[in-house]
PyMOL Python script that loads the backbone (N, CA, C, O; Angstrom):
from pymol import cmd

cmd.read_pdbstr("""\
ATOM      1  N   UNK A   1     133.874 131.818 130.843  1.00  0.00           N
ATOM      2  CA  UNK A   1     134.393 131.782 129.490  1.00  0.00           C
ATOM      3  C   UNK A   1     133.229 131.651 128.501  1.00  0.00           C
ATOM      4  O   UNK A   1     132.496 130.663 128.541  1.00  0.00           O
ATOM      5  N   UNK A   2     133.035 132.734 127.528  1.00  0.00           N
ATOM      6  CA  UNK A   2     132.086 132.492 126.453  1.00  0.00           C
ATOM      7  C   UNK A   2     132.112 131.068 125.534  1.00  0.00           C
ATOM      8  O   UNK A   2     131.152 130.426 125.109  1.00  0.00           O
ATOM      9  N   UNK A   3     133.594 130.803 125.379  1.00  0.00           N
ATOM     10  CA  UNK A   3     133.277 129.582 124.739  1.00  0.00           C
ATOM     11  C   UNK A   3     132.503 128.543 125.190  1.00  0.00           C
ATOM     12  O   UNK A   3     131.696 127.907 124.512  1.00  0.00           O
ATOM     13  N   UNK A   4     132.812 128.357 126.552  1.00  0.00           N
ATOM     14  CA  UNK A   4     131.965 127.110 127.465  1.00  0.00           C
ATOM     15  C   UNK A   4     130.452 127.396 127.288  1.00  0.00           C
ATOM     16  O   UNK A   4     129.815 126.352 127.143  1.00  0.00           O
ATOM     17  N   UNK A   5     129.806 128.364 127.265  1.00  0.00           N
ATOM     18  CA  UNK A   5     128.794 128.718 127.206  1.00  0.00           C
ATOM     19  C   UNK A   5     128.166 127.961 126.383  1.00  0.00           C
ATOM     20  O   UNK A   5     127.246 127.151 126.496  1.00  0.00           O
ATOM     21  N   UNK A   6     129.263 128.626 124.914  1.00  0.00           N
ATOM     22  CA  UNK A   6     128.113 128.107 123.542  1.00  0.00           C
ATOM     23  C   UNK A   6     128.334 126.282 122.911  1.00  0.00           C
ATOM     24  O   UNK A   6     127.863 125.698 121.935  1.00  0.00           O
ATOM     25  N   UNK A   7     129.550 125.714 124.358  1.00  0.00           N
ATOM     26  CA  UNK A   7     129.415 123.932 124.103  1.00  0.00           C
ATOM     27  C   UNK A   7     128.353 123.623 124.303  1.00  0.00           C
ATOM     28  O   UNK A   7     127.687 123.140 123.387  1.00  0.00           O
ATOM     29  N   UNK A   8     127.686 123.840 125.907  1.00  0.00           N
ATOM     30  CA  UNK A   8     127.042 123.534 126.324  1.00  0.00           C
ATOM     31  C   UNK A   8     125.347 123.431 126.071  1.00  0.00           C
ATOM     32  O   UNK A   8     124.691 122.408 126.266  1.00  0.00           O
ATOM     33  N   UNK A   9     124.835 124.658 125.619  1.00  0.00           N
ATOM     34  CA  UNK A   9     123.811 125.126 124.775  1.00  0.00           C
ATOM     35  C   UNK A   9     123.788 124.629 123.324  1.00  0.00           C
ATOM     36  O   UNK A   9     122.688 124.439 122.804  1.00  0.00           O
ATOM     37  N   UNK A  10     125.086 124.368 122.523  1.00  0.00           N
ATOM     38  CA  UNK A  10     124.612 123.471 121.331  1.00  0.00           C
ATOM     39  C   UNK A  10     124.319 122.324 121.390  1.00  0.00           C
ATOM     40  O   UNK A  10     124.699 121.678 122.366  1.00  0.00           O
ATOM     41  N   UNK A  11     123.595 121.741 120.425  1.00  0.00           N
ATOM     42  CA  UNK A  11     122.946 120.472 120.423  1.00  0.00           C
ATOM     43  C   UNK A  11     124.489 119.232 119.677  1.00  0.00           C
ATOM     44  O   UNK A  11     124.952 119.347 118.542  1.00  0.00           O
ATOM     45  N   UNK A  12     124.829 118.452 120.459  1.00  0.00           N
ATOM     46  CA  UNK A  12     125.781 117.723 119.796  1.00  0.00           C
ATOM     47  C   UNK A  12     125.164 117.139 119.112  1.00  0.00           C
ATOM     48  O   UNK A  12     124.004 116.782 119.317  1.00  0.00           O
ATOM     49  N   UNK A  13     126.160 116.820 117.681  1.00  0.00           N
ATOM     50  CA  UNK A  13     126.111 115.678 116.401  1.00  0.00           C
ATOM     51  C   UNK A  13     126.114 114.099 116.618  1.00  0.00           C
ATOM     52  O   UNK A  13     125.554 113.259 115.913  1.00  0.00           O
ATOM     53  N   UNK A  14     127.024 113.858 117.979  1.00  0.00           N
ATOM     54  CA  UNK A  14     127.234 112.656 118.206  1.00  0.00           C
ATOM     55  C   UNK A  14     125.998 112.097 119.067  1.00  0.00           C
ATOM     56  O   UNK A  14     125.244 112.672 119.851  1.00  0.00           O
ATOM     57  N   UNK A  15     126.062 110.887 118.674  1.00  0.00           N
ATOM     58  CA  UNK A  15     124.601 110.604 119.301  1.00  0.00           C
ATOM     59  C   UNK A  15     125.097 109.140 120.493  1.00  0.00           C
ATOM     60  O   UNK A  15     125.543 108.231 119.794  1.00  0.00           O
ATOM     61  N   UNK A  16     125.107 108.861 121.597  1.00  0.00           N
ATOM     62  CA  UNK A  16     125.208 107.993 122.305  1.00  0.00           C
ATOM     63  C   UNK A  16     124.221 106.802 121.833  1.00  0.00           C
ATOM     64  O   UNK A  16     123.195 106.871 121.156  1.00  0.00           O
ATOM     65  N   UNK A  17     125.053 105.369 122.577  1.00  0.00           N
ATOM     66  CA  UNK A  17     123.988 103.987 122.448  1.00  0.00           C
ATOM     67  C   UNK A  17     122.622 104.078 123.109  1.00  0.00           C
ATOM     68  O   UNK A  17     121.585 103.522 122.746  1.00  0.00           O
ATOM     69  N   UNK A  18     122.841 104.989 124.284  1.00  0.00           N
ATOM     70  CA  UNK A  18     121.189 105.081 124.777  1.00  0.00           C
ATOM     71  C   UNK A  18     120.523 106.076 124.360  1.00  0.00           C
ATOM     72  O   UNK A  18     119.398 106.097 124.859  1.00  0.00           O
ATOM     73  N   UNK A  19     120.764 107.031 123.559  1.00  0.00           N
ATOM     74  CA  UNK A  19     120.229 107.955 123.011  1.00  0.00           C
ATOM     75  C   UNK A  19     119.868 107.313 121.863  1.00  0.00           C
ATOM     76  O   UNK A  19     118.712 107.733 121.808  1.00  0.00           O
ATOM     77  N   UNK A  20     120.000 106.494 120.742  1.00  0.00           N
ATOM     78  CA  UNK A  20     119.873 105.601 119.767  1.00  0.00           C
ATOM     79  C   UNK A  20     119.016 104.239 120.101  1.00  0.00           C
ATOM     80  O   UNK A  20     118.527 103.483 119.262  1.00  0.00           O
ATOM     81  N   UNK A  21     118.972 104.150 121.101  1.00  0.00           N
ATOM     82  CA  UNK A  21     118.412 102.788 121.436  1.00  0.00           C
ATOM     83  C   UNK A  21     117.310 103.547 122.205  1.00  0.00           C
ATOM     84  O   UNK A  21     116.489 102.697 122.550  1.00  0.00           O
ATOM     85  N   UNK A  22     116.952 104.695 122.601  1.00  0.00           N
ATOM     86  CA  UNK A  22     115.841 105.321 122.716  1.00  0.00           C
ATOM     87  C   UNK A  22     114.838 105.668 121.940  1.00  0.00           C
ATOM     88  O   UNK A  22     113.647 105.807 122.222  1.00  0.00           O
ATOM     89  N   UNK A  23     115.595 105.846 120.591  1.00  0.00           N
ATOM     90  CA  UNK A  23     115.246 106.530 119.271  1.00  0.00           C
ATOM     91  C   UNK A  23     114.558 105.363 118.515  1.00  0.00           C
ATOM     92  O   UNK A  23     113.489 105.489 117.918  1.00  0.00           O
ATOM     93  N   UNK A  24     115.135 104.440 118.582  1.00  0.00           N
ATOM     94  CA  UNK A  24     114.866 103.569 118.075  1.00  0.00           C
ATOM     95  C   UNK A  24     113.682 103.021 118.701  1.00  0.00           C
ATOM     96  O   UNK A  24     112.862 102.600 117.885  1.00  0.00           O
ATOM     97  N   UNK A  25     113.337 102.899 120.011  1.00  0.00           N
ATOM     98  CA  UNK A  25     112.123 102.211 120.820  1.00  0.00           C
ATOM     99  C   UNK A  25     110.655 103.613 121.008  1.00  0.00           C
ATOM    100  O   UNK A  25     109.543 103.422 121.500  1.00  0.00           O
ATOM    101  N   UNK A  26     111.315 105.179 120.311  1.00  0.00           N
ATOM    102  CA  UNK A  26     110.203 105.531 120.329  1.00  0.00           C
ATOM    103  C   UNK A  26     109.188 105.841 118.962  1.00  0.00           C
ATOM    104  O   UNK A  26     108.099 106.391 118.796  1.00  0.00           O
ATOM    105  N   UNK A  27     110.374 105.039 117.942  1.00  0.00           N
ATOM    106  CA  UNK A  27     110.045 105.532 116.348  1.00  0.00           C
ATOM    107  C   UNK A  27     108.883 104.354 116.319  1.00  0.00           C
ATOM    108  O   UNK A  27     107.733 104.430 115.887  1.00  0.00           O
ATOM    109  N   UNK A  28     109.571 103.247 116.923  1.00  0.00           N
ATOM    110  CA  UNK A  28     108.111 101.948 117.551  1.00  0.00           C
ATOM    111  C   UNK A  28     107.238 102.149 117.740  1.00  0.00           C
ATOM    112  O   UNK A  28     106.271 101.630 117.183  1.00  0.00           O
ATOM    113  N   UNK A  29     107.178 103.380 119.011  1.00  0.00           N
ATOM    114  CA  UNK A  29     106.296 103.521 119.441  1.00  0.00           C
ATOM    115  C   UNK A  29     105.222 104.461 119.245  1.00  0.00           C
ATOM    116  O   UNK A  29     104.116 104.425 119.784  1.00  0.00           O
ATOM    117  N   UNK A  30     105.807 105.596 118.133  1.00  0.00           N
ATOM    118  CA  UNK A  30     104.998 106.623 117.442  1.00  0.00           C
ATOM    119  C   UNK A  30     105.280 106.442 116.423  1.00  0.00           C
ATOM    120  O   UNK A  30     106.410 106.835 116.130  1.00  0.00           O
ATOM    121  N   UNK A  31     104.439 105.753 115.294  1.00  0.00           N
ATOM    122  CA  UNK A  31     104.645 104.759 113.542  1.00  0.00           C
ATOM    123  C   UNK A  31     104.355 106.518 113.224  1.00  0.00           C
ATOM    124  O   UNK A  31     104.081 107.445 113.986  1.00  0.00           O
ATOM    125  N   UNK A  32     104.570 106.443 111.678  1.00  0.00           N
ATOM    126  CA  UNK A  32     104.493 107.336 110.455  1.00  0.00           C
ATOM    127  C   UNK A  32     103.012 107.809 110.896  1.00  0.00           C
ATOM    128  O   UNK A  32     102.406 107.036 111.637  1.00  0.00           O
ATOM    129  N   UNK A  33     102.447 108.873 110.552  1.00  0.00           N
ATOM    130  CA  UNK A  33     100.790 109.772 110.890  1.00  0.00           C
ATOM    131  C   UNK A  33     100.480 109.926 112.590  1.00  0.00           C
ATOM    132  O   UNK A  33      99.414 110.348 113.038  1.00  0.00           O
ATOM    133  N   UNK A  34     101.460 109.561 113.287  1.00  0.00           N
ATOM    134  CA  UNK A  34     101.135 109.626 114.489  1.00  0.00           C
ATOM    135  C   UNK A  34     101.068 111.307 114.834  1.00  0.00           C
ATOM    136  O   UNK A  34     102.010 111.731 114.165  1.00  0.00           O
ATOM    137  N   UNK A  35     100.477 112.436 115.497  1.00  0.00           N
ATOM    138  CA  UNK A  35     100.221 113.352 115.428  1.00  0.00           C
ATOM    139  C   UNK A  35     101.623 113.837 116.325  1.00  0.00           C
ATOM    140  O   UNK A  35     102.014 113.325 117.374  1.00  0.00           O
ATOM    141  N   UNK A  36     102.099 114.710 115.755  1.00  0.00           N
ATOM    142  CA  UNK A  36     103.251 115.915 116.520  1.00  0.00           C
ATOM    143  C   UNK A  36     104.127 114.835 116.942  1.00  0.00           C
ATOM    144  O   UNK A  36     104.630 114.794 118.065  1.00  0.00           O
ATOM    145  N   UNK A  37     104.390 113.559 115.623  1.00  0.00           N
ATOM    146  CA  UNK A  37     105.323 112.617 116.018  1.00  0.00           C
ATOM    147  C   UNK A  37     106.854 112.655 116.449  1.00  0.00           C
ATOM    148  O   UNK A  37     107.400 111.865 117.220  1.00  0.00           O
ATOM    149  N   UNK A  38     107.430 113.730 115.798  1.00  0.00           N
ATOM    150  CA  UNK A  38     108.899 114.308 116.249  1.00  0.00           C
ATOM    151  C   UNK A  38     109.067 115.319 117.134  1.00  0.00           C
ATOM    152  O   UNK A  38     110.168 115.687 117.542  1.00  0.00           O
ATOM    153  N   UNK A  39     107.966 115.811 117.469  1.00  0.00           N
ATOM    154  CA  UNK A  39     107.858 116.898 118.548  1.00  0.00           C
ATOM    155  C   UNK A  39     108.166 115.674 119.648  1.00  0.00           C
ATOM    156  O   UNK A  39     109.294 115.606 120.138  1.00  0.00           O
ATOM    157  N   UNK A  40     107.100 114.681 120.034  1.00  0.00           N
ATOM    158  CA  UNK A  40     106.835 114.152 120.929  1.00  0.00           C
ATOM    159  C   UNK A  40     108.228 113.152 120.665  1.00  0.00           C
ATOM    160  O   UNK A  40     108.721 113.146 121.793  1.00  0.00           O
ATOM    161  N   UNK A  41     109.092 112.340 119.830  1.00  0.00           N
ATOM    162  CA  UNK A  41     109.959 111.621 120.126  1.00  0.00           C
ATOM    163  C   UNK A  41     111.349 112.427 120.425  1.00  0.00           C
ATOM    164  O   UNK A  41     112.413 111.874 120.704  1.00  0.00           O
ATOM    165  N   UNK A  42     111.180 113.581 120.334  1.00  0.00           N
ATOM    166  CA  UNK A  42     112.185 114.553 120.699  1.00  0.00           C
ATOM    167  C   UNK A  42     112.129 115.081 122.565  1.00  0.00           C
ATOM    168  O   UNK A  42     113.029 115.251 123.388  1.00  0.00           O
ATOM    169  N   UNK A  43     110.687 115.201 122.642  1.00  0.00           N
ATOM    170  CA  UNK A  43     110.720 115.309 124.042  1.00  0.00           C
ATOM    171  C   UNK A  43     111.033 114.172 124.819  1.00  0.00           C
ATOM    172  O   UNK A  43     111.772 114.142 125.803  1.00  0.00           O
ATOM    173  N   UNK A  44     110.529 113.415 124.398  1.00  0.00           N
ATOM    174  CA  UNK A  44     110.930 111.545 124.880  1.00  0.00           C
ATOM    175  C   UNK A  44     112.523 111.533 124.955  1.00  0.00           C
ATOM    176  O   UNK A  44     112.919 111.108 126.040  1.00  0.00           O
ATOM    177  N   UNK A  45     113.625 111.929 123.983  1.00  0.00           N
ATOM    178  CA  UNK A  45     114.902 111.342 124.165  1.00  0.00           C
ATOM    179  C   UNK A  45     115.271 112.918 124.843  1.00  0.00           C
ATOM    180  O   UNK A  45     116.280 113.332 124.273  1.00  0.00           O
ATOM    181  N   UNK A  46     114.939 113.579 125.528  1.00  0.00           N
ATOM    182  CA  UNK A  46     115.540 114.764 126.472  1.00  0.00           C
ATOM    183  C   UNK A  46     115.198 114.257 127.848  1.00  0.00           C
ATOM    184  O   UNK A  46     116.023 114.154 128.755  1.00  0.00           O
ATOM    185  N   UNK A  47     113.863 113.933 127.942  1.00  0.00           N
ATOM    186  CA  UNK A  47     112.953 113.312 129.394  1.00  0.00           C
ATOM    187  C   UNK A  47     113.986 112.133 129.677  1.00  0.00           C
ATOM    188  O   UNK A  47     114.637 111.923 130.700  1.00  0.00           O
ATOM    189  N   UNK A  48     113.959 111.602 128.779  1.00  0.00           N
ATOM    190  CA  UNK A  48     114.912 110.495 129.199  1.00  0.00           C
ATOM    191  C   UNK A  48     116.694 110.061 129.633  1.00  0.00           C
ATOM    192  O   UNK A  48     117.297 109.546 130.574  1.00  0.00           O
ATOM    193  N   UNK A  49     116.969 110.590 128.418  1.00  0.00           N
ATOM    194  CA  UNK A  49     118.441 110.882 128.417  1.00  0.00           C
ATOM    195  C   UNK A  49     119.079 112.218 128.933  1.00  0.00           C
ATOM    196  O   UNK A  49     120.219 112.417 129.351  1.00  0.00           O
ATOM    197  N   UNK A  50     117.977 113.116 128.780  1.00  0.00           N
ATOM    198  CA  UNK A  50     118.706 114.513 129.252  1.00  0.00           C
ATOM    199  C   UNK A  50     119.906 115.289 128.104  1.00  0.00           C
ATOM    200  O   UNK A  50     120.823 116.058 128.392  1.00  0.00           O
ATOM    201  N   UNK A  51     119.529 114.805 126.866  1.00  0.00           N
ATOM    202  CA  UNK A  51     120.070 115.065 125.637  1.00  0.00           C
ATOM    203  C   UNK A  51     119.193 116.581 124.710  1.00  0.00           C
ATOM    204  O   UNK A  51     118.011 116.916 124.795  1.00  0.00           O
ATOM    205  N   UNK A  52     120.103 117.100 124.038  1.00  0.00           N
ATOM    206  CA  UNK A  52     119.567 118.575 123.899  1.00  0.00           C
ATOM    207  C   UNK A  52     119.487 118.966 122.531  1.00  0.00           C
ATOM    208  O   UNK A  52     119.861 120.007 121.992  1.00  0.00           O
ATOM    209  N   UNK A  53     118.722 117.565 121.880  1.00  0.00           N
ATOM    210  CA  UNK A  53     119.218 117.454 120.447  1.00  0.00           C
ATOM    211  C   UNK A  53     117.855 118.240 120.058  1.00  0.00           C
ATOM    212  O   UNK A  53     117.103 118.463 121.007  1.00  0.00           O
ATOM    213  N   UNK A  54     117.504 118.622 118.961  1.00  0.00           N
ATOM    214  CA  UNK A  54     116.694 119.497 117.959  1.00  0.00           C
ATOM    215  C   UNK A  54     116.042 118.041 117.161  1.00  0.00           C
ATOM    216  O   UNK A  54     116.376 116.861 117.060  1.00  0.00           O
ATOM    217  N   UNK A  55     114.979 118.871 116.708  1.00  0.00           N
ATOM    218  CA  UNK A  55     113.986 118.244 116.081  1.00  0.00           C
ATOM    219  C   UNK A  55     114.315 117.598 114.902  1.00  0.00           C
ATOM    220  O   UNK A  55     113.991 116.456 114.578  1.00  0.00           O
ATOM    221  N   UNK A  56     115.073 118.509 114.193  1.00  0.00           N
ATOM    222  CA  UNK A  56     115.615 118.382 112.732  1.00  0.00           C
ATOM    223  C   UNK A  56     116.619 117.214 113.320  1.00  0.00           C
ATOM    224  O   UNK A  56     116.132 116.114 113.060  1.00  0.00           O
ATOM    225  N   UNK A  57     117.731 117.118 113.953  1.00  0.00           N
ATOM    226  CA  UNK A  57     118.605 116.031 113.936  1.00  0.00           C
ATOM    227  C   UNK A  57     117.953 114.982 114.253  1.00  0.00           C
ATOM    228  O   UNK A  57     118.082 113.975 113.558  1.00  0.00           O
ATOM    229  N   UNK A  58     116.940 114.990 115.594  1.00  0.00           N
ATOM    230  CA  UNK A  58     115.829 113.241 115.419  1.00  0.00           C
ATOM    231  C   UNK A  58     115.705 112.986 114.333  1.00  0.00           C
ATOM    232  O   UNK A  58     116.198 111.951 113.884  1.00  0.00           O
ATOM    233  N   UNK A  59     114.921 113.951 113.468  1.00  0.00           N
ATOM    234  CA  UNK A  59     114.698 113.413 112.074  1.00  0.00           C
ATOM    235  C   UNK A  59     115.609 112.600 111.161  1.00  0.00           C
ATOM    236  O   UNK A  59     115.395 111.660 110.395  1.00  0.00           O
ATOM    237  N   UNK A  60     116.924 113.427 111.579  1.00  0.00           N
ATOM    238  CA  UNK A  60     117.827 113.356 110.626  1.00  0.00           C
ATOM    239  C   UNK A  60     118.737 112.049 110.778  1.00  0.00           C
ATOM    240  O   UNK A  60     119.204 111.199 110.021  1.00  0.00           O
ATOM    241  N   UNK A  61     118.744 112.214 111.588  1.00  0.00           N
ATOM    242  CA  UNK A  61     119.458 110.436 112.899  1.00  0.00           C
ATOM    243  C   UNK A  61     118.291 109.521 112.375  1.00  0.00           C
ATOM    244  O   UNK A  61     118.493 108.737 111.448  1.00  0.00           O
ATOM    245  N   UNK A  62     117.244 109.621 112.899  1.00  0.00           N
ATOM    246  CA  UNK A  62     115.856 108.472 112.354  1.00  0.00           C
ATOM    247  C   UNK A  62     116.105 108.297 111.028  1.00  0.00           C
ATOM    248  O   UNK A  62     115.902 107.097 110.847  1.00  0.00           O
ATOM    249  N   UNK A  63     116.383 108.727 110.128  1.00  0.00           N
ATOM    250  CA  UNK A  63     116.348 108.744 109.044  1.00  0.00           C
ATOM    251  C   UNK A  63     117.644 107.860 108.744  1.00  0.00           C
ATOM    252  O   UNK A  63     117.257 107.037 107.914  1.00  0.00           O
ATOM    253  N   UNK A  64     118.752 107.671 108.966  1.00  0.00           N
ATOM    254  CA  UNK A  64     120.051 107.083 109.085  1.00  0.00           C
ATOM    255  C   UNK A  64     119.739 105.730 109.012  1.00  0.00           C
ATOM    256  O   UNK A  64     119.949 104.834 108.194  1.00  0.00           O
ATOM    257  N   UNK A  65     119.011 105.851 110.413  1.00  0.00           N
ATOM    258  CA  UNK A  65     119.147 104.313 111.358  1.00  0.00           C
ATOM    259  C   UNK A  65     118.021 103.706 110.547  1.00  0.00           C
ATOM    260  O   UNK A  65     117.900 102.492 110.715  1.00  0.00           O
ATOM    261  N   UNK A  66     117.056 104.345 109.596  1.00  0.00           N
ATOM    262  CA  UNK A  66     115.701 103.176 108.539  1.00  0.00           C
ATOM    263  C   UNK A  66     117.065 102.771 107.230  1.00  0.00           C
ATOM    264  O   UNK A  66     117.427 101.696 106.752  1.00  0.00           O
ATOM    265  N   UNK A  67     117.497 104.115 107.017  1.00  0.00           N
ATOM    266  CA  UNK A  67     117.838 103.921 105.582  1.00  0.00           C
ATOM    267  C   UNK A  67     119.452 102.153 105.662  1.00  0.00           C
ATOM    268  O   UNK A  67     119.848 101.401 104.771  1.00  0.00           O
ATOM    269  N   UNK A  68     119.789 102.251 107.020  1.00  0.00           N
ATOM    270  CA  UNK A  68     120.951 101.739 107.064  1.00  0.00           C
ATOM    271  C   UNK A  68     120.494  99.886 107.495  1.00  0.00           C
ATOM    272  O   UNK A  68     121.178  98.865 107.426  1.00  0.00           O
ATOM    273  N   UNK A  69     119.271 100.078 107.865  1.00  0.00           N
ATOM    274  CA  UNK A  69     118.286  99.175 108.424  1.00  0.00           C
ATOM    275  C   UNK A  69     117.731  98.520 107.217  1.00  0.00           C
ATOM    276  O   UNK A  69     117.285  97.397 107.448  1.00  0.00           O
ATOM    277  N   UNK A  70     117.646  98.896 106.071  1.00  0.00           N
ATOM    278  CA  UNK A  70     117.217  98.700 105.075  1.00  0.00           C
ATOM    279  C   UNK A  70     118.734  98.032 103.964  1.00  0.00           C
ATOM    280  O   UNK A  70     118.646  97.414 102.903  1.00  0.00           O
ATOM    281  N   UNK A  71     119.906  98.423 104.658  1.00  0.00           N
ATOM    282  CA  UNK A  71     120.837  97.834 103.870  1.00  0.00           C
ATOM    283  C   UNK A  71     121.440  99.049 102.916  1.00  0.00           C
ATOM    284  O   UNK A  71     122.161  98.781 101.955  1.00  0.00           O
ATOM    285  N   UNK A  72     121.161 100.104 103.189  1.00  0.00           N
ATOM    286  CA  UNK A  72     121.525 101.361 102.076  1.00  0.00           C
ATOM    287  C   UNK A  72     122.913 101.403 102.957  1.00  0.00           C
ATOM    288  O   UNK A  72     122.957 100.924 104.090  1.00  0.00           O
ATOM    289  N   UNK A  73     123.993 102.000 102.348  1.00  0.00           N
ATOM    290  CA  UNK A  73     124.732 102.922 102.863  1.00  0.00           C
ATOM    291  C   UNK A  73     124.881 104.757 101.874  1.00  0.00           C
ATOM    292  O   UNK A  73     124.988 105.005 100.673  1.00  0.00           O
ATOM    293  N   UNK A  74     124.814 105.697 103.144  1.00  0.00           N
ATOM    294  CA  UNK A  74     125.220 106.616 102.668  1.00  0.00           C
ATOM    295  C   UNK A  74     126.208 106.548 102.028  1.00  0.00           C
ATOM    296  O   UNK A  74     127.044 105.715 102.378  1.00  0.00           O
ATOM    297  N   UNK A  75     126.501 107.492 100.726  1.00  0.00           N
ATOM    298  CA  UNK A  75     128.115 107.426 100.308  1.00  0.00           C
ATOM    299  C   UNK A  75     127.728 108.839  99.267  1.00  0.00           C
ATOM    300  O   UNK A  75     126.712 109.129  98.635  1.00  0.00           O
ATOM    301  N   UNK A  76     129.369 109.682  99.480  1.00  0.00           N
ATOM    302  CA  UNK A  76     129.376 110.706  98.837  1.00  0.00           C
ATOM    303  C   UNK A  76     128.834 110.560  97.588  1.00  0.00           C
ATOM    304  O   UNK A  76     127.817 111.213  97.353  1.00  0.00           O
ATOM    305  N   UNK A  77     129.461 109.566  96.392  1.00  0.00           N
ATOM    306  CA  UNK A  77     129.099 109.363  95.153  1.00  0.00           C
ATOM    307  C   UNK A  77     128.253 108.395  94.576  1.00  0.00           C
ATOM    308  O   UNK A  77     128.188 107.467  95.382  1.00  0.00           O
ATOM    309  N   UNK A  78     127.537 108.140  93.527  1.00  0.00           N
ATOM    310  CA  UNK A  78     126.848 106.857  93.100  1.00  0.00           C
ATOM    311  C   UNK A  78     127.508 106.321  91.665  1.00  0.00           C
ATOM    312  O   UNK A  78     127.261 106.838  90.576  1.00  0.00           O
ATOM    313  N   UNK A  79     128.327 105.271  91.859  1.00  0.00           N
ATOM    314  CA  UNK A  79     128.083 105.195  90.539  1.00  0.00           C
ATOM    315  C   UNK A  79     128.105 104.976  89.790  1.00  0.00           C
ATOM    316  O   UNK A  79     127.408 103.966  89.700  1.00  0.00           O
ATOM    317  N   UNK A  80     128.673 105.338  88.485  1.00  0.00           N
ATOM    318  CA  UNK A  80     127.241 105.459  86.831  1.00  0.00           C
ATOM    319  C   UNK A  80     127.185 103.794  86.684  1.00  0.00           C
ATOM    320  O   UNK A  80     127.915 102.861  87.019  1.00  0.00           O
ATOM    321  N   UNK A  81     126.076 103.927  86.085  1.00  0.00           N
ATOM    322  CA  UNK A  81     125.456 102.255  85.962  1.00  0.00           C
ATOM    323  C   UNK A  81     126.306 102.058  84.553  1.00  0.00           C
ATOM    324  O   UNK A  81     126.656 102.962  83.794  1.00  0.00           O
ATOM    325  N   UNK A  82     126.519 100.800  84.424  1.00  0.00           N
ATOM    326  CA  UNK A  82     127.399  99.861  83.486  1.00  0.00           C
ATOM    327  C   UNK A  82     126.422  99.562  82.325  1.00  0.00           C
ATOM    328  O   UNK A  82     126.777  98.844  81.390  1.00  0.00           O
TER     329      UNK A  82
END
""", "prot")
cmd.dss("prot")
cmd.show_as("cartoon", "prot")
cmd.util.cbc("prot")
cmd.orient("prot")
């Protein structure tokens, strides 16, 4: 079945606790200027987990888990100041 094909080969949105708790122990472990830093924490959560996520979503997930870490929440709207 073609559909099965193209589940399998896309990269899922949902991200598991050990896929996140991977992410999290390799953003540790390769800080901000570290060289081919998302190349290399992307190969790290496939080696490990066997997960088939893209570069852009590490980023994009890493990016979640500082901003939410920091106390932000995403939200559709902001708003207007009083």
């Amino acid at each position: 079945n073609a559909d099965d094909k193209s589940t399998k080969s896309a990269p899922s949105n949902s991200w598991s606790e050990e896929e996140l708790g991977i992410l999290a122990k390799a953003i540790a472990k390769y800080p901000g200027g570290t060289v081919r830093r998302w190349q290399t924490i992307t190969a790290m959560l496939r080696k490990r987990c066997g997960t088939n996520k893209t570069e852009k979503q590490v980023i994009k997930k890493s990016r979640e888990v500082e901003l939410r870490s920091m106390g932000y929440r995403c939200t559709q709207s902001i708003p207007p100041k009083s």
